[in-house]
C-alpha positions, 0 to 999 in steps of 0.5 A: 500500500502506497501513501500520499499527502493532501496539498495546501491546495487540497489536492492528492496525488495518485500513485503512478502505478494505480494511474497507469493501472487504470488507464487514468490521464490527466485531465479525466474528471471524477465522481467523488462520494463519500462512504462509510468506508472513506472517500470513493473516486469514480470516473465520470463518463465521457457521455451522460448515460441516455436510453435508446429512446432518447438516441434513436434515429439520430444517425444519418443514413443513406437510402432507406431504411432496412426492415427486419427481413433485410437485417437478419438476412444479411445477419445469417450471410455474415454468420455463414461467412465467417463460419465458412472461413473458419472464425467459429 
């Protein structure tokens, strides 16, 4: 277990190793919550969580769209495929 100290600034250093571990890079913000067992860091999502609703449609395509037929038909093509070619 590594230590670290808190800065007049009121800041902490995290040891390199638990950064590195995490993939954490300076800049990335943080959820901060305090628990019964001490402080918890939690990194904040580059993206606020949204349901399909509210994302739906919002892609531009070319063309009109596919109907469930065409989808799992070109499924099931890609499915055969890759098994032919020894994927699965």
């Amino acid at each position: 277990m590594e230590t670290t100290r808190l800065s007049t600034k009121g800041q902490i250093v995290l040891p390199l190793q638990i950064r590195t571990s995490r993939s954490w890079v300076p800049g990335m913000e943080f959820a901060v919550e305090e628990t019964a067992d001490g402080i918890l860091l939690r990194p904040v999502g580059a993206f606020p969580e949204t349901t399909l609703d509210q994302v739906a449609g919002c892609l531009r395509t070319k063309g009109k769209p596919k109907t469930i037929a065409q989808m799992d038909e070109a499924v099931q093509r890609e499915v055969v495929r890759r098994h032919d070619s020894g994927r699965y």
